[in-house]
Biopython code that builds the backbone (N, CA, C, O; Angstrom):
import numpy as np
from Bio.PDB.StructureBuilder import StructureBuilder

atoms = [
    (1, "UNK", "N", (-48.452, -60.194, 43.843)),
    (1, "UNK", "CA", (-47.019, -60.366, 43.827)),
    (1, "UNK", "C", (-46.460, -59.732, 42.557)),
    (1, "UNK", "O", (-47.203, -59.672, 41.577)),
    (2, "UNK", "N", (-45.295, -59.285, 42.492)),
    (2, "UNK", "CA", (-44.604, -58.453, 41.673)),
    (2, "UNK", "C", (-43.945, -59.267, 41.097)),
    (2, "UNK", "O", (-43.133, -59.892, 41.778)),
    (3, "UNK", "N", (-44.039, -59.542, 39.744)),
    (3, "UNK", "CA", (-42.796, -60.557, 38.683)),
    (3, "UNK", "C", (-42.339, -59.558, 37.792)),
    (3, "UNK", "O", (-43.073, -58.726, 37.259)),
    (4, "UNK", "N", (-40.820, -59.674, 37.601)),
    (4, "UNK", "CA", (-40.153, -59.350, 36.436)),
    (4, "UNK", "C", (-39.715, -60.568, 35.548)),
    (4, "UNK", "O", (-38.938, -61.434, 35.949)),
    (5, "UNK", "N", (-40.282, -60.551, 34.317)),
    (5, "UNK", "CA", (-39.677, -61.218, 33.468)),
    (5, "UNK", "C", (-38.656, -60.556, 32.449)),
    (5, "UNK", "O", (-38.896, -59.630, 31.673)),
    (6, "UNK", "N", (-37.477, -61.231, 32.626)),
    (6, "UNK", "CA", (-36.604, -60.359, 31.796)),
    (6, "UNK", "C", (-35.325, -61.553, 31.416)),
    (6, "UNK", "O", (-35.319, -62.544, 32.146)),
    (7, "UNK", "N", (-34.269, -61.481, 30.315)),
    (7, "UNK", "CA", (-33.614, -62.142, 29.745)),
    (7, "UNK", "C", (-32.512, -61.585, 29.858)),
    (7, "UNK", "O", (-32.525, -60.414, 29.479)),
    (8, "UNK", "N", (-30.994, -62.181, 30.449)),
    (8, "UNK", "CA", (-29.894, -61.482, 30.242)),
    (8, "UNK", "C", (-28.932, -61.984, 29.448)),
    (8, "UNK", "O", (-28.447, -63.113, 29.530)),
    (9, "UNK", "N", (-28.588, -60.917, 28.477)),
    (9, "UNK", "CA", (-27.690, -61.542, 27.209)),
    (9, "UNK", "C", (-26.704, -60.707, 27.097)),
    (9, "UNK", "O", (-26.829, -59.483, 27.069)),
    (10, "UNK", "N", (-25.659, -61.330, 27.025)),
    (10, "UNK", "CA", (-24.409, -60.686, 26.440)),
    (10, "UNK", "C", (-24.171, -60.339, 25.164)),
    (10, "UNK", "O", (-24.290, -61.060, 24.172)),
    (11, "UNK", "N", (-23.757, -58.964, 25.227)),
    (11, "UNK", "CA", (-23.765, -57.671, 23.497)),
    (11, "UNK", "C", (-22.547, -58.967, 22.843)),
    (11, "UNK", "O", (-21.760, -59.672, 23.475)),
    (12, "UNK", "N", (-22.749, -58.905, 21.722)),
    (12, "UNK", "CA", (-20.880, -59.220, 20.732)),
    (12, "UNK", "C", (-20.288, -58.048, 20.907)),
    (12, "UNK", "O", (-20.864, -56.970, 20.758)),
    (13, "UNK", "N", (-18.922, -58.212, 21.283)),
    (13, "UNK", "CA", (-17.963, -56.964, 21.181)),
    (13, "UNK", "C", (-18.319, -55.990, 19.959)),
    (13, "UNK", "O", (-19.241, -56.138, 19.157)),
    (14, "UNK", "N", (-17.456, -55.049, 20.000)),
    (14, "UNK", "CA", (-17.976, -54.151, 18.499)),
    (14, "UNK", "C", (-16.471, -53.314, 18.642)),
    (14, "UNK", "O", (-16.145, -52.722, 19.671)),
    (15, "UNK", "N", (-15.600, -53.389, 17.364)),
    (15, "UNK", "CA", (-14.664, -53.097, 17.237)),
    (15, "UNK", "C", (-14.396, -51.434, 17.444)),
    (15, "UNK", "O", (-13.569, -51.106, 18.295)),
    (16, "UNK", "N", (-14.970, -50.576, 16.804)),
    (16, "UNK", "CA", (-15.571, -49.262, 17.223)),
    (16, "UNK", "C", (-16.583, -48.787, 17.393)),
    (16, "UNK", "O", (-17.355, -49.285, 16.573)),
    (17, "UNK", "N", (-17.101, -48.043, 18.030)),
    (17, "UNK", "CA", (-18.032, -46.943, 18.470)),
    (17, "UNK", "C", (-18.307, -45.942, 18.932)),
    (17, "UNK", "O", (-17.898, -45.666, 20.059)),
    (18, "UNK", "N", (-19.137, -45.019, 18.169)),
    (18, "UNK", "CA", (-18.981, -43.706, 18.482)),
    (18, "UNK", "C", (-19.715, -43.451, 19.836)),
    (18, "UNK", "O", (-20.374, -44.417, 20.220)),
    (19, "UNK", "N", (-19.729, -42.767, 20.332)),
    (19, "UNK", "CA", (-20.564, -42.651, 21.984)),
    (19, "UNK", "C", (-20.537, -41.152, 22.369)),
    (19, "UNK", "O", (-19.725, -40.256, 22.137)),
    (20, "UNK", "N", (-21.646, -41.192, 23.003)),
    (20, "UNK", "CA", (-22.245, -39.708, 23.228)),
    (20, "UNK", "C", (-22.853, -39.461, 24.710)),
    (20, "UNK", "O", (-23.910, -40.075, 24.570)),
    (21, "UNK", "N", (-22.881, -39.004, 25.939)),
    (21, "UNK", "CA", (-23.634, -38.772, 27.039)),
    (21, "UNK", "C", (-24.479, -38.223, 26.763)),
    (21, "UNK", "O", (-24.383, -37.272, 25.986)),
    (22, "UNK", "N", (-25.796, -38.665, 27.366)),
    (22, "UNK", "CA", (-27.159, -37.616, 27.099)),
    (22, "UNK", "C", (-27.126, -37.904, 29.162)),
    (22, "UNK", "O", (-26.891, -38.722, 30.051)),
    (23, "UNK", "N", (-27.661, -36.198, 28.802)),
    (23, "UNK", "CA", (-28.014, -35.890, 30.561)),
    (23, "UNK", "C", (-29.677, -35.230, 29.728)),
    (23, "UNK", "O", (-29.821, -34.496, 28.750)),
    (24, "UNK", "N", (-31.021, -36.096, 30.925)),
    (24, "UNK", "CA", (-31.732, -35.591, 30.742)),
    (24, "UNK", "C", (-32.902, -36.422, 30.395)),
    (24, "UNK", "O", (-32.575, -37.572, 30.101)),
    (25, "UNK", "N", (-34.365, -36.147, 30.333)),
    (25, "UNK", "CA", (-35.365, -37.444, 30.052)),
    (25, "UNK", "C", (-34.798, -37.949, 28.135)),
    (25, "UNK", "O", (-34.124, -37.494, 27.211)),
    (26, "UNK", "N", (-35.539, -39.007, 28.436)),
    (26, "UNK", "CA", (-35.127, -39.884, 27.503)),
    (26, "UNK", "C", (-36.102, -39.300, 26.306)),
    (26, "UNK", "O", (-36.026, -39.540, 25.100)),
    (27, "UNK", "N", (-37.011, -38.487, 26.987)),
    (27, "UNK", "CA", (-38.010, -38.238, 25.594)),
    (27, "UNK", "C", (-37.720, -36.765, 24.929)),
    (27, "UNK", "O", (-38.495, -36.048, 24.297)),
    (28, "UNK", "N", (-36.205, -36.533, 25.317)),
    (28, "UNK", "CA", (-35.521, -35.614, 24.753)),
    (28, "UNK", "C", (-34.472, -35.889, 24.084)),
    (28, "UNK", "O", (-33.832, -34.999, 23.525)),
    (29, "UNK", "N", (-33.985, -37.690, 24.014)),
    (29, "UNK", "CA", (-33.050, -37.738, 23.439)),
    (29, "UNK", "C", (-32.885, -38.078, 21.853)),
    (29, "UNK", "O", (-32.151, -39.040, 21.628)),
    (30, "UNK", "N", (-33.359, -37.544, 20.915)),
    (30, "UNK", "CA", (-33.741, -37.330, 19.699)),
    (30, "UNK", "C", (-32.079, -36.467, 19.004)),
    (30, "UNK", "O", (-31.377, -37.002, 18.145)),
    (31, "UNK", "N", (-31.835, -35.368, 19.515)),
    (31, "UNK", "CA", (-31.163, -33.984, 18.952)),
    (31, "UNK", "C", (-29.439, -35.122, 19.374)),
    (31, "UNK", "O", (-28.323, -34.967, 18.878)),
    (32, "UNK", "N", (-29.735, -35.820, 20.071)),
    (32, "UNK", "CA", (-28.292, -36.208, 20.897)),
    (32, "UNK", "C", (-27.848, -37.174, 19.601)),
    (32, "UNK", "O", (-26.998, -36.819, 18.785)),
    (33, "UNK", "N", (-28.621, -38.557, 19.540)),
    (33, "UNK", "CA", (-28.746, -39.485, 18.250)),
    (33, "UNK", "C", (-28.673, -38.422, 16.748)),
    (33, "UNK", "O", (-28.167, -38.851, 15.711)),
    (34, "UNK", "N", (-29.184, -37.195, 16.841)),
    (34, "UNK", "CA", (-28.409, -36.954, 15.539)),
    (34, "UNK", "C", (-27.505, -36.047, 15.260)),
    (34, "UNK", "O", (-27.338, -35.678, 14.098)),
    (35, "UNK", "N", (-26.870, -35.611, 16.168)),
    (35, "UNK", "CA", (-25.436, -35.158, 16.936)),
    (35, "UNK", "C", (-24.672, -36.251, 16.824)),
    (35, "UNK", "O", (-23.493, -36.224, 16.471)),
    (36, "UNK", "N", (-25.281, -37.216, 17.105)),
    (36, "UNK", "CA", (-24.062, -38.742, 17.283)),
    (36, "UNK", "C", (-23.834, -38.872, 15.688)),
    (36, "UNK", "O", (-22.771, -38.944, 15.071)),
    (37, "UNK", "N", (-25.339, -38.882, 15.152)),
    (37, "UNK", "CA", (-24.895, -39.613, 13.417)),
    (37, "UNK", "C", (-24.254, -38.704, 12.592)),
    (37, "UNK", "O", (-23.425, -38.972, 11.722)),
    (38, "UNK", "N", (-24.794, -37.316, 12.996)),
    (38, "UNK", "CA", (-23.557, -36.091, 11.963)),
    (38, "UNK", "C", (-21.378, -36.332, 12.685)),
    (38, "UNK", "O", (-20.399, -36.110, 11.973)),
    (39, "UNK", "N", (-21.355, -36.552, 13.375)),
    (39, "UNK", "CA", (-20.491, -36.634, 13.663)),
    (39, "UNK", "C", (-19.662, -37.686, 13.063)),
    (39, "UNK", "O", (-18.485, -37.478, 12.770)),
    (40, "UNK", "N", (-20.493, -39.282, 12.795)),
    (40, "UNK", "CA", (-20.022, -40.335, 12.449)),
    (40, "UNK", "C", (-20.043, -40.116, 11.063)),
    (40, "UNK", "O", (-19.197, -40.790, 10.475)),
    (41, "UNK", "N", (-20.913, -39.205, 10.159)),
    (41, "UNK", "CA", (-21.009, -39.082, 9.000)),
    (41, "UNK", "C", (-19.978, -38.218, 8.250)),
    (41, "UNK", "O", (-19.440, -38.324, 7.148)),
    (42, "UNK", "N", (-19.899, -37.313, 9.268)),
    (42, "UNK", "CA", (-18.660, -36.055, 9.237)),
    (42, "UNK", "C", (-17.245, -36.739, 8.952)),
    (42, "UNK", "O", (-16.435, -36.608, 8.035)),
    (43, "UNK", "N", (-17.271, -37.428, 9.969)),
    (43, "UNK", "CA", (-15.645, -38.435, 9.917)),
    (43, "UNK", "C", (-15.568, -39.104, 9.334)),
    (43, "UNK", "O", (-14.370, -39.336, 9.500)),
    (44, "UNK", "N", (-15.922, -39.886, 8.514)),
    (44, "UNK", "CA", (-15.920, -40.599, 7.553)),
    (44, "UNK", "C", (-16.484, -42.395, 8.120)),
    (44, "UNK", "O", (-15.907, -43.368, 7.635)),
    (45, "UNK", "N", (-17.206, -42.512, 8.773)),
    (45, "UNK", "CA", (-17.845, -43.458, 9.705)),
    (45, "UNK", "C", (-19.022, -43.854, 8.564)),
    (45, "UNK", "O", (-19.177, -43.298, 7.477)),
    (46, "UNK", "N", (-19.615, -44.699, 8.984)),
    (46, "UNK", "CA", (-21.026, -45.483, 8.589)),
    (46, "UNK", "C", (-21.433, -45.972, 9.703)),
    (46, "UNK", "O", (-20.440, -46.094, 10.421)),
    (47, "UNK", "N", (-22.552, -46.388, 10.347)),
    (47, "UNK", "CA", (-22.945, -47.006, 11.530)),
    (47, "UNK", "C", (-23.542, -48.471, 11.335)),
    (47, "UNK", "O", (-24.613, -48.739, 10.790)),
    (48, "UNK", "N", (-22.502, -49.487, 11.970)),
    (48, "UNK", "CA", (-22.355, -50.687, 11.363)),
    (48, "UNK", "C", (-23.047, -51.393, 12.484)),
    (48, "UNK", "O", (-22.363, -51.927, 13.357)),
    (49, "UNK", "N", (-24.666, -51.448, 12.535)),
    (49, "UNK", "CA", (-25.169, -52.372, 13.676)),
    (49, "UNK", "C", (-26.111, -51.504, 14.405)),
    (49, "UNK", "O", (-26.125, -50.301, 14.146)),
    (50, "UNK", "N", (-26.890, -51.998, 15.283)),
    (50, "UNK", "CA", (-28.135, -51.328, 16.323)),
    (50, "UNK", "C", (-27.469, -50.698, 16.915)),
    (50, "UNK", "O", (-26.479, -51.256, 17.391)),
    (51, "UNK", "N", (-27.679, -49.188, 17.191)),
    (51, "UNK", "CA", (-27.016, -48.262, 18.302)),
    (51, "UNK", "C", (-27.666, -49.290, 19.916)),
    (51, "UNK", "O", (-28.546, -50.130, 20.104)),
    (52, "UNK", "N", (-26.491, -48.504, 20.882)),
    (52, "UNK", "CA", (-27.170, -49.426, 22.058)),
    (52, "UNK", "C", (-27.256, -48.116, 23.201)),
    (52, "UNK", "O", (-26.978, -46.942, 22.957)),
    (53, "UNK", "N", (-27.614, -48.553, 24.204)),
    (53, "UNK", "CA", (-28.070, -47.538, 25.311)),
    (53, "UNK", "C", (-27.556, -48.220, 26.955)),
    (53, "UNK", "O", (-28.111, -49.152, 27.537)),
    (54, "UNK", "N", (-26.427, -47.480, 27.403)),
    (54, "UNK", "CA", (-26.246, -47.758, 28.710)),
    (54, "UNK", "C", (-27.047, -46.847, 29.552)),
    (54, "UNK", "O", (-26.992, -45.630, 29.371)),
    (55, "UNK", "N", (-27.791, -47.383, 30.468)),
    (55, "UNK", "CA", (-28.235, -46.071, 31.200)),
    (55, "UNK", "C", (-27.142, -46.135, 32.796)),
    (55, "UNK", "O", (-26.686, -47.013, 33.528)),
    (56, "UNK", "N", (-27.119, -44.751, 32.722)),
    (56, "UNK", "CA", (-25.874, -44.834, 33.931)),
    (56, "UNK", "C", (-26.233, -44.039, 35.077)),
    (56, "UNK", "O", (-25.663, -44.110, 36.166)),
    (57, "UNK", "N", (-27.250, -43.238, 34.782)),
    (57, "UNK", "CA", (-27.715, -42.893, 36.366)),
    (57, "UNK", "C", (-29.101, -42.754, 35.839)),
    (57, "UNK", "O", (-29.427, -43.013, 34.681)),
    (58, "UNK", "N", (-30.143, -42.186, 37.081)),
    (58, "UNK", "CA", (-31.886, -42.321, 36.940)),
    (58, "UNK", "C", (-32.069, -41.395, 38.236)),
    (58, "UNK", "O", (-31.135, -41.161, 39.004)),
    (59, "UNK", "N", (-33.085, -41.000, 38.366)),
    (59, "UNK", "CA", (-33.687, -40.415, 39.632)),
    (59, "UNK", "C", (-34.574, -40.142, 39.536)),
    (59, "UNK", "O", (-34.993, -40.226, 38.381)),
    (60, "UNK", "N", (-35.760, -39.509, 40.801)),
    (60, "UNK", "CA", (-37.159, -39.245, 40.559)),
    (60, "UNK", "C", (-37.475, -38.161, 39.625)),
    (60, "UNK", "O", (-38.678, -38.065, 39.382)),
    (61, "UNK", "N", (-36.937, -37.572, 39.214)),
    (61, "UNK", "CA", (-37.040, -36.566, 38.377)),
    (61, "UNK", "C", (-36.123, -36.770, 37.116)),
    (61, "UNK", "O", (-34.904, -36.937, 37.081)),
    (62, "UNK", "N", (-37.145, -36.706, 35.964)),
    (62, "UNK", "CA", (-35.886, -37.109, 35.030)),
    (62, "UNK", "C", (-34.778, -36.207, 34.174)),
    (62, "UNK", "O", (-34.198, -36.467, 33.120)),
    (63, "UNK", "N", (-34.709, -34.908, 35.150)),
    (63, "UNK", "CA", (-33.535, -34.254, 34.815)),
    (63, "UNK", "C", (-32.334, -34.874, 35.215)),
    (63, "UNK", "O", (-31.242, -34.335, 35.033)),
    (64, "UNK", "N", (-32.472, -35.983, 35.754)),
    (64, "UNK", "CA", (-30.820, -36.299, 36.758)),
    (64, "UNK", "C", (-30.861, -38.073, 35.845)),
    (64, "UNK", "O", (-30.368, -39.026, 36.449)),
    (65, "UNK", "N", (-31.430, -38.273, 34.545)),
    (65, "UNK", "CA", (-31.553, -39.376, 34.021)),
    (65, "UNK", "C", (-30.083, -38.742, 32.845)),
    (65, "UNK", "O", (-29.884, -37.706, 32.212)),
    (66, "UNK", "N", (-29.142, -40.367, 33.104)),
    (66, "UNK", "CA", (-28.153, -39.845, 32.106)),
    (66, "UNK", "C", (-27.639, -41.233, 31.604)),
    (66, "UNK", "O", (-27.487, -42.313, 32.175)),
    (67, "UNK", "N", (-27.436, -40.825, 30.380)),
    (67, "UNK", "CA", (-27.944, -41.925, 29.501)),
    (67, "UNK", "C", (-26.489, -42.450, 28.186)),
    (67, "UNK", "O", (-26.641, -41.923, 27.084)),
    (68, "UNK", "N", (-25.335, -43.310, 28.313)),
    (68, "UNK", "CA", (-24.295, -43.080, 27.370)),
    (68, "UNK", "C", (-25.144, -44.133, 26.296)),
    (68, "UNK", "O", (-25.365, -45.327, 26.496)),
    (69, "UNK", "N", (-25.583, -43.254, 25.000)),
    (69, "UNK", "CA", (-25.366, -43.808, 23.643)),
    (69, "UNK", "C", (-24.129, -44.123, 22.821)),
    (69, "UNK", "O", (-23.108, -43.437, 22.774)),
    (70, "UNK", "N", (-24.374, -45.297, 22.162)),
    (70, "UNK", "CA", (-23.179, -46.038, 21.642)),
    (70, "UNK", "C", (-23.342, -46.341, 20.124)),
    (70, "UNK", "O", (-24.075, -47.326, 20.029)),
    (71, "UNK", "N", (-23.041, -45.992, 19.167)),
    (71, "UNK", "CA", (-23.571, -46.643, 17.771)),
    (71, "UNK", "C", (-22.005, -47.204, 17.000)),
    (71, "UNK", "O", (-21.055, -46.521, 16.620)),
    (72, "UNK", "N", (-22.183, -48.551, 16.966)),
    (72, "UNK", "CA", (-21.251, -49.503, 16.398)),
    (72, "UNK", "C", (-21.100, -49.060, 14.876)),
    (72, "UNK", "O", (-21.981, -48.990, 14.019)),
    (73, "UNK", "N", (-19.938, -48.820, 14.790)),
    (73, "UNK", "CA", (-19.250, -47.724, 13.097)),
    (73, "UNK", "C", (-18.284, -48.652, 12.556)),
    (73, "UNK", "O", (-17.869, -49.709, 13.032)),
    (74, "UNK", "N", (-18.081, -48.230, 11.779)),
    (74, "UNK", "CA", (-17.081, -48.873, 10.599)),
    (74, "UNK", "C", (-16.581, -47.915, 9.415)),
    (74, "UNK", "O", (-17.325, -46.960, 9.189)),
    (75, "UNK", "N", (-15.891, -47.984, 8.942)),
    (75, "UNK", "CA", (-14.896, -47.087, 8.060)),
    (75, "UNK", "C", (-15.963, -46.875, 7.086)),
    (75, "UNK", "O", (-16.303, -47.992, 6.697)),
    (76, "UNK", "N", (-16.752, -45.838, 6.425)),
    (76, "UNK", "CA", (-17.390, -45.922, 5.261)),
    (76, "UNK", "C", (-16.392, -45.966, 3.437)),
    (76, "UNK", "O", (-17.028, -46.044, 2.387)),
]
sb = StructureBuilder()
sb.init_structure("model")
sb.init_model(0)
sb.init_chain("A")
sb.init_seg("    ")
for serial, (resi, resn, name, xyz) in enumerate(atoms, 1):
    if name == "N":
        sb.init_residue(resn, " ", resi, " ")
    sb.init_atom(name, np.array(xyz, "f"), 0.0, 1.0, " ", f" {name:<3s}", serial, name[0])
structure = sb.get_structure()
Protein backbone atom coordinates (compact mmCIF):
# COMPACT_ATOMS: atom_id res chain seq x y z
CA UNK A 1 0.00 0.00 0.00
CA UNK A 2 1.10 3.48 -0.89
CA UNK A 3 1.27 6.16 2.18
CA UNK A 4 1.99 9.75 1.93
CA UNK A 5 2.97 11.35 4.93
CA UNK A 6 2.89 14.94 4.65
CA UNK A 7 1.91 18.18 6.86
CA UNK A 8 -0.14 21.15 5.64
CA UNK A 9 0.79 24.55 6.91
CA UNK A 10 -0.05 27.85 6.18
CA UNK A 11 3.07 30.46 4.91
CA UNK A 12 2.76 34.02 7.27
CA UNK A 13 1.91 36.64 4.77
CA UNK A 14 5.10 38.53 3.62
CA UNK A 15 4.69 42.14 2.95
CA UNK A 16 6.95 42.09 -0.28
CA UNK A 17 8.46 39.81 -2.62
CA UNK A 18 10.45 39.60 -5.34
CA UNK A 19 9.32 36.66 -7.77
CA UNK A 20 10.70 35.14 -10.74
CA UNK A 21 9.18 32.18 -13.24
CA UNK A 22 11.57 29.41 -13.89
CA UNK A 23 10.38 27.22 -16.96
CA UNK A 24 12.39 24.07 -16.90
CA UNK A 25 13.98 21.06 -14.56
CA UNK A 26 14.54 22.13 -11.24
CA UNK A 27 18.19 21.01 -11.43
CA UNK A 28 18.65 24.01 -13.58
CA UNK A 29 17.27 26.37 -11.37
CA UNK A 30 20.47 27.80 -9.85
CA UNK A 31 21.15 30.95 -12.68
CA UNK A 32 17.21 31.94 -12.00
CA UNK A 33 17.82 32.33 -7.83
CA UNK A 34 20.71 34.48 -8.76
CA UNK A 35 18.95 36.57 -11.32
CA UNK A 36 16.32 36.88 -8.52
CA UNK A 37 19.10 38.03 -5.81
CA UNK A 38 21.02 40.55 -8.31
CA UNK A 39 17.92 42.13 -9.00
CA UNK A 40 16.82 42.47 -5.25
CA UNK A 41 20.37 43.67 -4.56
CA UNK A 42 20.33 46.06 -7.57
CA UNK A 43 17.13 47.79 -6.16
CA UNK A 44 17.95 48.39 -3.11
CA UNK A 45 16.15 45.15 -1.45
CA UNK A 46 17.73 42.70 1.20
CA UNK A 47 15.98 39.29 1.32
CA UNK A 48 14.09 39.20 4.53
CA UNK A 49 13.20 35.35 5.19
CA UNK A 50 13.41 31.69 3.33
CA UNK A 51 12.82 32.15 -0.41
CA UNK A 52 9.71 29.86 -1.19
CA UNK A 53 8.77 27.77 -4.30
CA UNK A 54 5.28 27.49 -5.95
CA UNK A 55 5.37 24.84 -8.40
CA UNK A 56 2.74 25.63 -11.05
CA UNK A 57 2.90 23.18 -13.71
CA UNK A 58 5.01 19.50 -14.02
CA UNK A 59 4.95 16.95 -16.78
CA UNK A 60 6.70 13.78 -17.87
CA UNK A 61 9.41 15.50 -19.16
CA UNK A 62 10.90 18.10 -17.20
CA UNK A 63 11.10 20.70 -19.83
CA UNK A 64 7.33 21.58 -19.29
CA UNK A 65 8.24 21.83 -15.21
CA UNK A 66 7.55 25.58 -14.26
CA UNK A 67 8.32 26.72 -11.22
CA UNK A 68 7.33 30.67 -9.58
CA UNK A 69 10.20 31.57 -7.04
CA UNK A 70 9.41 34.03 -4.37
CA UNK A 71 12.08 35.60 -1.94
CA UNK A 72 10.48 37.73 0.95
CA UNK A 73 12.55 41.44 0.78
CA UNK A 74 12.62 44.34 2.75
CA UNK A 75 14.06 47.80 2.18
CA UNK A 76 17.92 47.38 2.79
Amino acid sequence: MLRHDFTVVDLPPVEHAATLVHQGPMDEVMPAYEALARWVAANGWVAAGSARELYLAAGPDCVAEVTELQQPIARG
